[in-house]
N, C-alpha and C positions, 0 to 999 in steps of 0.2 A: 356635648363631649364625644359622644358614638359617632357624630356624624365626621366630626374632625379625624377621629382615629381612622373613618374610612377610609377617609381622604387621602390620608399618611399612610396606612395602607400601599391602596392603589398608585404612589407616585414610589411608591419604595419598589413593587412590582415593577414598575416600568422602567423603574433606573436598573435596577437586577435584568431586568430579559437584555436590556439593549448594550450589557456589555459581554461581550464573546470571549469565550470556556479558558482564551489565554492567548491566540493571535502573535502578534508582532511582541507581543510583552512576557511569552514564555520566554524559556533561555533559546539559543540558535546554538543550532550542531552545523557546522562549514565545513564542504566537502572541496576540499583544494584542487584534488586534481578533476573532478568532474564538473568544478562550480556551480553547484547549488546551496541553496541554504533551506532548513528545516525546524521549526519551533517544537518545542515538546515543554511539557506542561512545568512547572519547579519542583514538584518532589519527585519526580522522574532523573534517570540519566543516562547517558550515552556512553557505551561499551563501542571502541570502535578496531577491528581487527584489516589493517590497513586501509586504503581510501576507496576499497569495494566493500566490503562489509562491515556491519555496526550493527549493535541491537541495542533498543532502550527497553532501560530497566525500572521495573516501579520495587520498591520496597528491597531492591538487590538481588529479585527476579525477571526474566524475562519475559517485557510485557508485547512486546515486538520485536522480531527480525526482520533485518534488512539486506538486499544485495544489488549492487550497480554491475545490470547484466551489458555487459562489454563485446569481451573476444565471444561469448558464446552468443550472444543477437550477431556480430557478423560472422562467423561460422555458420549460422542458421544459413544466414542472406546466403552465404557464397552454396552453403551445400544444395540446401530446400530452392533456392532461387524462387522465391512466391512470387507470382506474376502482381498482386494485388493485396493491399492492406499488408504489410509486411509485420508491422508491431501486432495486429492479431494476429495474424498467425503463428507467430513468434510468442506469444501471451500463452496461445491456448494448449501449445505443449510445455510449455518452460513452467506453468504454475503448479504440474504436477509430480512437480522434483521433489516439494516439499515431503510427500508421502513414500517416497521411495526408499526403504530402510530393505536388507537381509542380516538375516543372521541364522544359525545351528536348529534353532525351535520354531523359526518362522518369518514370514516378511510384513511387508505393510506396502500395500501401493494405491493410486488412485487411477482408474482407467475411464470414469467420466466425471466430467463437470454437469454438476445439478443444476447451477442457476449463471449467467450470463449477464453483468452490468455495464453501461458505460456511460461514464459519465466529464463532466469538464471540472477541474477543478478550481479552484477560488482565484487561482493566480493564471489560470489558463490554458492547465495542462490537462492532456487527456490521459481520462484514466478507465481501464478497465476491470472491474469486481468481479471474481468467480467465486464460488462455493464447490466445495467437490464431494465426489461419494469414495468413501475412505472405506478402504479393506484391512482387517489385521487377519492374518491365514498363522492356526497353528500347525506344523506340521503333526506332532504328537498327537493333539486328540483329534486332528484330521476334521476341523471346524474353521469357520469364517464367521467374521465377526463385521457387520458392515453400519456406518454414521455418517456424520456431511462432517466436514471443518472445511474452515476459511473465518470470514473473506479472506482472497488470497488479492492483492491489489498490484497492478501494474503499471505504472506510470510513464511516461513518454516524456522523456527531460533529454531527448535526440539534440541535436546542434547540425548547423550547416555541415555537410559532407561526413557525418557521424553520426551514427546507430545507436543511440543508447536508452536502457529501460531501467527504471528503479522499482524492485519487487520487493513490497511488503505485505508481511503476515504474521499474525498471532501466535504460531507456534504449528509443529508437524504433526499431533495427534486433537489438534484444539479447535474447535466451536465458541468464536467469540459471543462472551452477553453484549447485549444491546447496546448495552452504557459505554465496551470497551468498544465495538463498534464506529460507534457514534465519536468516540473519542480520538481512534486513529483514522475517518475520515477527517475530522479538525486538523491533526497533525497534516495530514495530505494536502489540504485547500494550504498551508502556508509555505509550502515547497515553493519555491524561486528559482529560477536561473537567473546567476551572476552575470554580472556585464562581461560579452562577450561571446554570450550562449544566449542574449536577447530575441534573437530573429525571429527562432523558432515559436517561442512562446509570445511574442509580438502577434505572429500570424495565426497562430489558435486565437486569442483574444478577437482580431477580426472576422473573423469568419465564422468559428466557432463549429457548429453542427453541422453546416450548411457548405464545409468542404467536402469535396472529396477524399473521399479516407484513402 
């Protein structure tokens, strides 16, 4: 009899690892005017403030912000003119908007990035992971208060003759646990570009690492 329950067990194991956190079978948030498509888990949902911004919510909190950086990636291109790697360098100042708060008592900004990722994701798209070093300055007691929060993530969902980047993060004073982590990379690998916006993501999938960036 122990040996059967092992058995049963082990094959209950294997059926559990090999079906993923929610994939193609979450609900799908579509973004008309950018065309893409996006999964997010079923007790979650989607807050969307026009067809640039939208946050998903868990529990009628927000578990992620999101923004389809547009006119300001090319205001970058036109002002900064980068000779090379255009979406870094455009990443590595644009991730630190999130910390930039004033007000009467004091501000909050980020003036470096701690840790630096980059990775491909599931559907083909490049992505880049920063974590930052986060300041809170009071002015009254004339202190600073400094922590990391991120990941701050930056996606490359561009189109032929069109600059576009989609920045997601956790929140502007927040350090994701592991598990939320882990859980808005999933969301990231299921991002899609809609027919029509193919090319791009066609030719990451070829090449992959081994372009020139």
């Amino acid at each position: 009899m122990g040996r059967y329950t092992h058995i049963l067990f082990v094959l209950l194991i294997s059926v559990f690892l090999s079906i993923p956190a929610f994939g193609s079978e979450g609900n799908p948030y579509r973004n008309e005017e950018y065309n893409f498509t996006l999964h997010y888990p079923s007790p979650f949902q989607v807050r969307s403030f026009g067809e640039g911004y939208f946050d998903i919510l868990k529990d009628d909190k927000i578990f992620v912000e999101a923004s389809v950086e547009d006119d300001t990636l090319n205001i970058f291109i036109q002002e900064a003119k980068p000779k090379i790697d255009v979406f870094r360098s455009f990443a590595r100042g644009r991730c630190k908007i999130i910390c930039d708060a004033d007000g009467p008592d004091g501000s909050t900004y980020c003036k470096e990035i701690e840790s630096e990722k980059e990775w491909t994701s599931g559907n083909g798209l490049r992505v880049l992971e920063f974590t930052l070093l986060f300041t809170r300055e009071n002015y009254q007691d004339k202190t600073k208060e400094e922590s990391r929060i991120g990941p701050v993530y930056v996606v490359d969902i561009s189109r032929t003759h069109r600059h576009l980047a989609l920045m997601i993060h956790p929140g502007r004073d927040v350090l994701a646990a592991k598990d939320s982590e882990l859980l808005i990379r999933e969301m990231i690998d299921t991002i899609e570009l809609r027919p029509g916006n193919s090319d791009r993501q066609r030719e990451t999938r070829v090449c992959g690492a081994t372009c020139k960036k």
